[in-house]
ZAGUDO-807612 format. One line per 8 residues: for each residue x, y, z of C-alpha. Coordinates in steps of 0.1 Angstrom, whole numbers. Last residue first. Layout:
BEGIN
X Y Z  ...;
% end
This chain:
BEGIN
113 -103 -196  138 -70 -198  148 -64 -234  184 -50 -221  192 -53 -182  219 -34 -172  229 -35 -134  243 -5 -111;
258 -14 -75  262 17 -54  296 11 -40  311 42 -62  289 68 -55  304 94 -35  338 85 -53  320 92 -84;
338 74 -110  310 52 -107  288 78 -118  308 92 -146  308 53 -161  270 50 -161  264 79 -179  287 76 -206;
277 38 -208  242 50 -216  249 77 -242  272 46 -261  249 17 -256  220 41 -274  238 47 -298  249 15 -310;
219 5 -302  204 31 -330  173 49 -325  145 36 -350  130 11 -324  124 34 -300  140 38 -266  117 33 -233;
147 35 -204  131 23 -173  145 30 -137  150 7 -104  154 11 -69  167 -12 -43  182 -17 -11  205 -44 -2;
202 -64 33  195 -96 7  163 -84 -6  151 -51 -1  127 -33 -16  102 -59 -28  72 -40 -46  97 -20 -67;
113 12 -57  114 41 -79  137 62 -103  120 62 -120  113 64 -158  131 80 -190  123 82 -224  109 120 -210;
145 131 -218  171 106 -234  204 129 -223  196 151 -200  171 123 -185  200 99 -183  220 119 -160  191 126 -136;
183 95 -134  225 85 -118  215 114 -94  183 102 -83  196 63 -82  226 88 -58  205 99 -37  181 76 -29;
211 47 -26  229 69 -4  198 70 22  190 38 20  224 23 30  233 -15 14  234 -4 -21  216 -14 -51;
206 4 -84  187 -17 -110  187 -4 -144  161 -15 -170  167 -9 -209  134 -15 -230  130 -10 -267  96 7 -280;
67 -7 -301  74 -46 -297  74 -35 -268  61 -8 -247  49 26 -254  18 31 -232  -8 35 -265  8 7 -285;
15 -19 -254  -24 -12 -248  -35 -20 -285  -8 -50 -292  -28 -68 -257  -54 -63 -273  -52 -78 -300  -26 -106 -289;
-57 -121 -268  -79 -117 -295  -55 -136 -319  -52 -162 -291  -94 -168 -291  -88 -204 -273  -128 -195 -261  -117 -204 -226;
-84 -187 -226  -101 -154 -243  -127 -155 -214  -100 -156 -192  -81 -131 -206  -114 -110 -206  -127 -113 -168  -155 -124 -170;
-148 -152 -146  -135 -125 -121  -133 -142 -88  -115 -171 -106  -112 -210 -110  -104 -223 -142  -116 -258 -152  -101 -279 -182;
-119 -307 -195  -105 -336 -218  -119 -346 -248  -110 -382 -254  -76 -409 -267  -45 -386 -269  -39 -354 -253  -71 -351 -232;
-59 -323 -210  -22 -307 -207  -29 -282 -232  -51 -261 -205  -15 -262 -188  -3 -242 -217  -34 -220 -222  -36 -207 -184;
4 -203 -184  4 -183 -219  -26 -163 -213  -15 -153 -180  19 -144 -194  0 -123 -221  -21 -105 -191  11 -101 -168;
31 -89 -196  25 -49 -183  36 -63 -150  21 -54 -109  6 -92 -108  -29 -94 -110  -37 -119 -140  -12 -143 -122;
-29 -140 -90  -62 -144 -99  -61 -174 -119  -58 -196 -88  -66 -231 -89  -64 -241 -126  -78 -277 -126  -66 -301 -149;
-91 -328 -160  -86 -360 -181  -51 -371 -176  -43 -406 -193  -23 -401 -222  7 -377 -208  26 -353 -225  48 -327 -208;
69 -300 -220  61 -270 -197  29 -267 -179  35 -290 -149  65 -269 -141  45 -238 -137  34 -251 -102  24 -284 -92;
-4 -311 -76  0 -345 -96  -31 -364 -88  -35 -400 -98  1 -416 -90  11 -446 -103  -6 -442 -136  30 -452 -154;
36 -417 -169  26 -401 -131  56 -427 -116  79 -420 -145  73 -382 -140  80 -382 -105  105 -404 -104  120 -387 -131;
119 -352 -113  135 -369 -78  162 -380 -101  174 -346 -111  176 -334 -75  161 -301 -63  122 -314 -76  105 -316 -46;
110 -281 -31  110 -263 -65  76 -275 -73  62 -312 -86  34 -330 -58  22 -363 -53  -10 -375 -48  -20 -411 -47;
-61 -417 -44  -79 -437 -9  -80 -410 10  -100 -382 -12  -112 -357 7  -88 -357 32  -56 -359 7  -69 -333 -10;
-63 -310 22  -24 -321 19  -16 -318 -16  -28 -284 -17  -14 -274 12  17 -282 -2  9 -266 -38  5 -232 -17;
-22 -213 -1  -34 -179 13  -32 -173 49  -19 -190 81  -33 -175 113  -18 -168 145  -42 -163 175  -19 -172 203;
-12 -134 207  27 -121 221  21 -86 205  52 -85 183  63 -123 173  29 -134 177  27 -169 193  32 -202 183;
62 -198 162  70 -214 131  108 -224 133  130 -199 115  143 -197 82  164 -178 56  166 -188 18  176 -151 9;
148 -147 -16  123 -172 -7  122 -165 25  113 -195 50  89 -201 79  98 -232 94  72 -268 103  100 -282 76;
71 -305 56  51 -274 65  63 -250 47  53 -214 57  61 -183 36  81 -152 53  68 -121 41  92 -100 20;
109 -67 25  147 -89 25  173 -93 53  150 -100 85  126 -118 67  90 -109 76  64 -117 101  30 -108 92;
14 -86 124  -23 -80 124  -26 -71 159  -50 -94 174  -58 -116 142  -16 -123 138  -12 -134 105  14 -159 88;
22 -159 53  21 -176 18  8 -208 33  21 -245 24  49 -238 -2  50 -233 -37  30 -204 -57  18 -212 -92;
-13 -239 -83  -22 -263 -112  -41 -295 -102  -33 -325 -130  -58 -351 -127  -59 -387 -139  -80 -417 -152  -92 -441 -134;
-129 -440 -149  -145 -433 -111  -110 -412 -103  -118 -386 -137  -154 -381 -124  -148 -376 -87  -124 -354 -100  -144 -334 -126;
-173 -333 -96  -147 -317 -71  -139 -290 -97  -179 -280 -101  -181 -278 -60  -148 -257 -61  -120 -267 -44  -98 -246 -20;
-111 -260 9  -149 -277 2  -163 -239 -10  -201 -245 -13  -205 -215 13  -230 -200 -11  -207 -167 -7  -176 -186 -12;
-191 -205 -42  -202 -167 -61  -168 -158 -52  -152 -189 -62  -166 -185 -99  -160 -219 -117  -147 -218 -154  -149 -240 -182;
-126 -252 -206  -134 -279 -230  -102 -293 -240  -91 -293 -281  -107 -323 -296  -77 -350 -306  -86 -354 -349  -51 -376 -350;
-33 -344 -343  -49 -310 -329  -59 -287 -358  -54 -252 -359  -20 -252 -376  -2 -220 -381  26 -206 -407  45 -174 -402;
69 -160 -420  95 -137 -395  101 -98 -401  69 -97 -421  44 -77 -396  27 -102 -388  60 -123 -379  71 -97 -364;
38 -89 -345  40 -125 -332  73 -125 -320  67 -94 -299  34 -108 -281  52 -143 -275  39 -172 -291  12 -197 -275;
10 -229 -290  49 -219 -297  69 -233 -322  103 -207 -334  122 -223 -366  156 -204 -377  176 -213 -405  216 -213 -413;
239 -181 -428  259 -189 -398  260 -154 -389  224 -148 -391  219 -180 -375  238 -163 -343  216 -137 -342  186 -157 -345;
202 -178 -318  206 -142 -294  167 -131 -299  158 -167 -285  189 -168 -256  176 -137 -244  206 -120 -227  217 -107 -196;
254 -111 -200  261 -106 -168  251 -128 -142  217 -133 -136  191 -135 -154  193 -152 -183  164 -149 -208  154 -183 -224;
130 -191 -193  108 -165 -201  89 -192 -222  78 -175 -253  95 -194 -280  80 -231 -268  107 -250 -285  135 -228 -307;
152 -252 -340  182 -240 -352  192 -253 -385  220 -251 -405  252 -249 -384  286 -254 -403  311 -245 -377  294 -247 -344;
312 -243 -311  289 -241 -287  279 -207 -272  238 -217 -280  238 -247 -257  237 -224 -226  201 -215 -235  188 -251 -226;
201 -282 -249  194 -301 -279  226 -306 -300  226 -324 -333  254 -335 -347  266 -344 -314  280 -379 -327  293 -375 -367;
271 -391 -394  291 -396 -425  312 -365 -439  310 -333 -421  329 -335 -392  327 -321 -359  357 -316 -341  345 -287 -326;
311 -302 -312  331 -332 -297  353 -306 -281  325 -290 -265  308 -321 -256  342 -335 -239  343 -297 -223  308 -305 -211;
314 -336 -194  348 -322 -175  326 -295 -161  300 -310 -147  269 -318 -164  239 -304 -149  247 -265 -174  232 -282 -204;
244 -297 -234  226 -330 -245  239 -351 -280  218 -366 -309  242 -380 -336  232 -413 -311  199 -422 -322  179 -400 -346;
147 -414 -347  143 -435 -314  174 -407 -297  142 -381 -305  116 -395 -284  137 -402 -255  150 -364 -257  115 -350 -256;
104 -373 -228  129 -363 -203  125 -325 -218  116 -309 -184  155 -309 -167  168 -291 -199  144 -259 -195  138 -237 -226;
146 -257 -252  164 -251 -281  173 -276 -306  204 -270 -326  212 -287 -359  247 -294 -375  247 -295 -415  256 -323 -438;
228 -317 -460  216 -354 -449  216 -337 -413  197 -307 -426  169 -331 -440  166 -348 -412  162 -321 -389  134 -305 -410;
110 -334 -406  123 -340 -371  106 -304 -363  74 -313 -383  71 -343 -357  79 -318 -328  52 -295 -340  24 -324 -334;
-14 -305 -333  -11 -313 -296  -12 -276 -280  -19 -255 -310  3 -246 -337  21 -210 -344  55 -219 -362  73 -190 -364;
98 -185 -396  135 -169 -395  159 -168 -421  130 -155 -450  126 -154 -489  133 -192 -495  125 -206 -457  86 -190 -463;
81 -221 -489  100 -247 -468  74 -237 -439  50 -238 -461  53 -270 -472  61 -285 -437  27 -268 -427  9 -287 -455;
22 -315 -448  15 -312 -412  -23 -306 -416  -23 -331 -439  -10 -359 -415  22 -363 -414  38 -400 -424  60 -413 -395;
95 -421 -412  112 -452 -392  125 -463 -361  159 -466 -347  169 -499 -334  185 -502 -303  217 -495 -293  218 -455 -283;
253 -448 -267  239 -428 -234  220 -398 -234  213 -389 -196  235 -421 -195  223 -454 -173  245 -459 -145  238 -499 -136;
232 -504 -99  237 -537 -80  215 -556 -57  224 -586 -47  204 -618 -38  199 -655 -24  225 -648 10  193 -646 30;
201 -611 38  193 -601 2  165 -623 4  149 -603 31  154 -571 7  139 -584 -21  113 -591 1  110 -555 16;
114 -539 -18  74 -546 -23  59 -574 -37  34 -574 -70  51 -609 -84  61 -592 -121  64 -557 -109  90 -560 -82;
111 -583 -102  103 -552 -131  118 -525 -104  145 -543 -94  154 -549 -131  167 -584 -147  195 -589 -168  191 -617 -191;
210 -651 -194  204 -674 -230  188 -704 -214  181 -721 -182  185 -689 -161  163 -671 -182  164 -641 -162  128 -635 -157;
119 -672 -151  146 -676 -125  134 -642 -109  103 -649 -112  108 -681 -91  128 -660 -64  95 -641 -59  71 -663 -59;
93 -682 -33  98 -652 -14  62 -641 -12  50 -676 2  75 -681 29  67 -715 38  87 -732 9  119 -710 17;
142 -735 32  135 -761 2  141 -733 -25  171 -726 -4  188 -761 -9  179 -765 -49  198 -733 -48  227 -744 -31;
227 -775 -52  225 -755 -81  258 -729 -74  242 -693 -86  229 -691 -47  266 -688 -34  281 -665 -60  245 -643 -49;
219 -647 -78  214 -610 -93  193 -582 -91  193 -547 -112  192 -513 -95  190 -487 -120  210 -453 -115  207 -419 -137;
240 -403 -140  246 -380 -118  264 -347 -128  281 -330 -103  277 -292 -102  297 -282 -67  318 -310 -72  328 -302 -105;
332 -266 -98  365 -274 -79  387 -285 -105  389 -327 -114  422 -345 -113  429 -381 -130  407 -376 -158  436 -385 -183;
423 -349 -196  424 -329 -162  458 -342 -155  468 -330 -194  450 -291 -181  468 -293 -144  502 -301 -168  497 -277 -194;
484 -246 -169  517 -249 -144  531 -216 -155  554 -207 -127  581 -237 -125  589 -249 -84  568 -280 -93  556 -283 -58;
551 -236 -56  535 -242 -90  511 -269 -76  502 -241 -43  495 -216 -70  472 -236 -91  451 -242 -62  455 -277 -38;
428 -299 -22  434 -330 -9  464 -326 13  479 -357 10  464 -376 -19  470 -342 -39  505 -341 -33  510 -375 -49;
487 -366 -78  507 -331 -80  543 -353 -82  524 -378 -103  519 -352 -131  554 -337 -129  567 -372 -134  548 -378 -162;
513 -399 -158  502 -430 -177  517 -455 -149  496 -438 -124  469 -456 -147  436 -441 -154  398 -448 -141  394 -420 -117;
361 -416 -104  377 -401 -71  389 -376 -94  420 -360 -72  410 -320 -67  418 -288 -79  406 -256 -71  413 -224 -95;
431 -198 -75  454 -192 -99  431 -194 -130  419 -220 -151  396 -207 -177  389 -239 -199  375 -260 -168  343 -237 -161;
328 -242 -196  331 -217 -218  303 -192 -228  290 -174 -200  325 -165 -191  334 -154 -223  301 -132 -226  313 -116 -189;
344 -110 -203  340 -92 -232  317 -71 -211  280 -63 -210  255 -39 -227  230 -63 -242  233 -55 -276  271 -47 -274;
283 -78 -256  258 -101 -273  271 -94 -310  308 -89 -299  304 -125 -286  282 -137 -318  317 -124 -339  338 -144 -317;
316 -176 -320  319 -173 -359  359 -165 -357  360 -200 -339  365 -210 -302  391 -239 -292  413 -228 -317  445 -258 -327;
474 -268 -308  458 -254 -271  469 -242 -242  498 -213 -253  526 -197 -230  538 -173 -209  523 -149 -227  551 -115 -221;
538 -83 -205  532 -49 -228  542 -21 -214  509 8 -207  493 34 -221  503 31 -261  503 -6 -268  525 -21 -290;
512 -28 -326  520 -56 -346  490 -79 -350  470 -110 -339  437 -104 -325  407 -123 -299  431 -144 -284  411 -159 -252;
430 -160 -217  435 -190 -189  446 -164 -162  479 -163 -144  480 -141 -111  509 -114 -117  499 -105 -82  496 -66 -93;
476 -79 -116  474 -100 -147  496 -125 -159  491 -147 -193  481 -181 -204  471 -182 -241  439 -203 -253  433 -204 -290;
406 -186 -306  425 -163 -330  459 -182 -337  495 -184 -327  516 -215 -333  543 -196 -362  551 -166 -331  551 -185 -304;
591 -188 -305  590 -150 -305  573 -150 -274  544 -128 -277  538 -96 -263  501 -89 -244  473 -65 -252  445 -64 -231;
406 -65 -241  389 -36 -227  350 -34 -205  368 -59 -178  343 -86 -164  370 -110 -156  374 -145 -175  401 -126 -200;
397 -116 -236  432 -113 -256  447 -87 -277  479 -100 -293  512 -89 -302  540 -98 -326  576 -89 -330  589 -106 -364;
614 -132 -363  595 -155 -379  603 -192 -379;
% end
């Protein structure tokens, strides 16, 4: 053992801008390493905190006495010198603490603190027999009181640092911490039916099939069953939903045999990505188009990290992607597929378990926390030799913090989604620009797909940054759609207007319904009626905490913000002059679903937006129900555009282009582009041409004309041309600052202040400050500012002159509630 005094410089779960030196037990001294956890105090409090060791070394520190660790988690790292080194990466690029990045990164149950939660797992599955004394005396405390914080189990235990035995509790998944609950996990539920104990005798059987001769339904019913389960042979499961199926009955007669004593319903929780039993299937041979962009792909892979894939809307990417995959794995390298939302890739994930089966694992911020630490350390333990379970990783941004060790691929699905940027909290980071970063690191490649890539990814890759290889060619010869447009001005005028539908729009639909095929209806603003309007006076009312109008749901019959979440009932009467003339105006995907309804009984419609999507099953439904032509219309916002592929739909119908192509943002025409193209995509994906029909009061309008001709490179023309000539990106580097305090008065002074500071040290580079077009949200005022930097000027730099600034103005005391937040390549 060494004797030698030692020190190490930790990171802890707080957003601090310094690491903290702490002294080291000499009995530590030979178990220490970079990456493992050590609990140590902090505070006046001396609260414990679950802390990272970033160093190892001699050195006291200067401005303040060094406190003891009181002791160590882990035997072995939990975080690797790689991961540290992308930390440091994302904290200085995107201006945030060490702490901030370590929070994003680890899942909730490594960083116990004092006031961390803890609760009895009612999912438990151990022994009390398996726990220690200590352990059984929290269980047993737990089962009285319920709830108890890391403080309250020290106080039971009467020892201090109580981390071990919470963190061997949470491991014999006896105890779960707070956060679990809030973020359970659900796995997916089947019902199955079975034969009662009663009804499984024969004689009692032989007995109910004589009670039940009348009832038609039930005997058809409870004869599938028999024939279904193979009651006479080799015994089957049998579904709800296939019983159902196979006799066309509804739930109802399952249900009256349930209380019959002939049934019971049980559930069966099927994994988001279960242990994968059947068999895999093979190669699929490319088609020439493929081959020849595998080729080059490989090709550009010598010279260049990082290659963009530009292929159009069904020209098959993801079959290229497995291409690649399996050739890392048999390499013995880890692969990570990023996606930019988790809950949309339901069909993605299916797809890939057939090929890959179970070395494929999910990561995503749905699990709770206990799942994604058992991902976590399955990813750490990773071996290379023969196939090892999480091999591959597909997952939203979150996935990227994992603990890789020999990653070789990283694999980046629709690039240009602005979902890959986090938003809120700190680190504010774009998990695409962050992965290529982290390859870097990892010496492994990069592959962005995109139908439609981003402006700046583009120009690198035409600028040779990134290779680039393209497919024009949909797969197995699939036309691209035929996109027209329908001018709702010229219709409004004519009074041809039915609703919201266009008389050209309404033909498509009578059309796809006549040859049951189906109809995706693309609206990007949820809700019944943007706002209400008095004709009298012309009062909208508003939330009373943000500068918003409040928009009207009707499912509710309440007005609701969509920034704050408050509501009120709809009123009857003005608010301000008293006026039964109220008026809703604009629309929303729920009035959308309703006034279709009218002119088309008979059809099913069902609608996909925030409101009916909230729960994870509610999504599959939806998509299971549209997959299996049980529903002929599905009515939805931006979520329809992402990920999906179904056979049958033969029309989508763009609703509104207007608003996108008018919103107050110098992306709002590539974004347009993107949204317009994407759900465009959605049409006549398999067997025929499918049609595609944009509505718009400027069908000249040049994006639109661009989305109809699928003239991308025109598009990204221009667009490079303007972004040139105003100084935006991929030209110039963005930094946005967002100022927020609760008084108007002290905000105005000091975001003028704080402006003022930059400007003597950037100059003109500097915008603002001003307010944006929703002022207040939450009872806080806002005003923002745009830094334009260019590319040459170091970050380094840069970071430095900006945190100078922003830490004399806190120090401020005039200024020091005013809220200041960085935001680095804003999306």
């Amino acid at each position: 053992m060494s004797n030698q005094t030692k020190f190490i410089d930790v990171i802890l779960p707080l957003s601090l801008p310094n690491l903290f030196t702490y002294r080291l037990p000499v009995e530590l001294n030979d178990d220490i390493q970079i990456g493992q956890r050590a609990v140590v105090p902090f505070g006046r409090g001396g609260k414990l905190y679950s802390a990272l060791v970033k160093h190892i070394h001699n050195s006291p520190p200067s401005e303040y006495q060094a406190k003891y660790v009181e002791s160590l988690l882990d035997e072995k790292p939990i975080v690797n010198e790689k991961q540290l080194k992308h930390w440091d990466w994302i904290a200085d690029y995107y201006i945030a603490n060490p702490g901030d990045v370590f929070n994003a990164a680890l899942p909730g149950a490594l960083k116990l603190a004092s006031e961390t939660k803890i609760l009895i797992n009612t999912e438990c599955s151990c022994s009390i027999k398996d726990l220690t004394d200590k352990e059984y005396l929290i269980y047993e405390a737990l089962e009285i009181r319920n709830i108890l914080n890391l403080q309250e189990i020290s106080e039971i235990l009467n020892i201090k640092n109580v981390h071990k035995v919470v963190k061997s509790l949470i491991e014999k998944r006896a105890i779960v911490v707070e956060e679990d609950l809030k973020r359970k996990y659900k796995a997916k539920l089947i019902p199955y039916v079975r034969l009662t104990e009663f009804a499984s005798n024969e004689k009692n059987l032989e007995q109910i099939f004589n009670d039940i001769i009348r009832a038609k339904k039930q005997l058809d019913t409870l004869m599938s069953f028999i024939k279904l389960s193979n009651r006479y042979g080799t015994h089957k499961e049998v579904k709800k939903i296939d019983l159902q199926k196979s006799t066309n009955v509804t739930s109802s007669i399952i249900t009256q045999l349930v209380k019959k004593n002939v049934f019971e319903v049980y559930e069966v929780a099927i994994d988001r990505i279960g242990k994968y039993e059947k068999a895999l299937i093979g190669d699929k041979t490319l088609n020439e188009h493929q081959e020849k962009a595998l080729t080059e792909i490989k090709t550009q892979f010598e010279e260049k990290g990082v290659v963009l894939l530009h292929g159009v809307t069904s020209s098959g990417k993801t079959e290229i992607y497995i291409k690649l995959i399996q050739e890392a794995i048999k390499r013995g390298e880890q692969v990570l597929y990023l996606l930019p939302e988790i809950a949309l890739t339901t069909q993605l994930i299916t797809r890939l378990q057939k090929v890959f089966g179970d070395i494929i694992g999910v990561y995503h911020s749905k699990f709770n926390e206990n799942e994604r630490v058992e991902v976590w350390n399955k990813v750490l333990d990773f071996k290379q030799i023969n196939s090892s379970k999480f091999q591959i990783v597909m997952g939203a941004r979150s996935a990227m913090f994992l603990p890789f060790s020999n990653l070789g691929l990283i694999i980046i699905d629709e690039e240009h989604e602005n979902s890959f940027k986090q938003y809120q909290p700190s680190p504010r980071y774009n998990a695409r620009d962050a992965s290529i970063v982290l390859a870097n690191i990892h010496k492994a490649k990069v592959l962005m797909g995109s139908a439609t890539p981003a402006v700046e990814t583009y120009w690198n890759a035409k600028e040779g940054k990134y290779g680039l290889v393209e497919i024009n060619k949909r797969h197995g010869g699939v036309q691209m759609p035929e996109i027209l447009c329908a001018d709702i001005k010229e219709a409004t005028r004519k009074k041809k207007m039915k609703s919201h539908f266009s008389p050209m729009l309404m033909e498509l639909m009578k059309d796809a319904f006549k040859n049951k095929e189906q109809v995706i209806l693309f609206q990007n603003r949820r809700g019944y009626a943007p706002f209400l309007l008095c004709e009298e006076c012309a009062h909208v009312p508003e939330c009373k905490n943000c500068d918003v109008s409040l928009t009207y749901h009707k499912y509710a019959n309440q007005l609701k913000c969509h920034y704050c979440g408050t509501s009120k009932q709809m009123p009857t009467t003005c608010g301000k002059c008293g006026s039964p003339r109220v008026t809703l105006k604009g629309f929303g995907t729920e009035q959308i679903e309703e006034e279709l309804a009218l002119y088309f009984p008979k059809i099913k419609i069902a609608r996909m937006d925030a409101d009916t999507t909230r729960t994870k099953n509610a999504y599959h439904r939806l998509i299971t129900d549209f997959e299996d032509g049980n529903i002929d219309v599905l009515v939805g916002t931006q979520m329809v555009t992402k990920g999906l592929d179904f056979d049958n739909v033969s029309v989508v119908g763009i609703l509104n282009a207007d608003n996108m192509l008018n919103f107050p943002d110098f992306r709002a025409f590539e974004r347009s582009y993107q949204l317009m193209s994407q759900v465009s995509g959605r049409a006549g994906r398999k067997a025929k041409r499918g049609k595609v029909l944009i509505q718009t009061y400027e069908p000249y309008h040049p994006i639109v004309r661009q989305v109809i001709e699928h003239d991308y490179i025109g598009m990204y023309t221009d667009e490079v041309a303007q972004r040139r000539k105003f100084k935006y990106p991929p030209f110039q580097r963005l930094i946005h600052f967002t100022l927020k305090h609760r008084d108007s008065n002290v905000l105005n002074e000091g975001a003028r202040e704080f402006v003022e500071a930059l400007k003597t040290k950037f100059g003109t580079r500097v915008l603002g400050p001003d307010f944006p077009v929703i002022s207040r949200i939450k009872n806080m005022y806002i005003k923002n500012a745009m830094l334009k930097v260019e590319r040459e000027i170091s970050v380094k730099e840069t970071r430095k002159l900006v945190m100078e600034v922003k830490n004399l103005f806190e120090a401020s005391s005039q200024y020091k509630s005013v809220r200041i937040t960085i935001d680095v390549d804003p999306m």
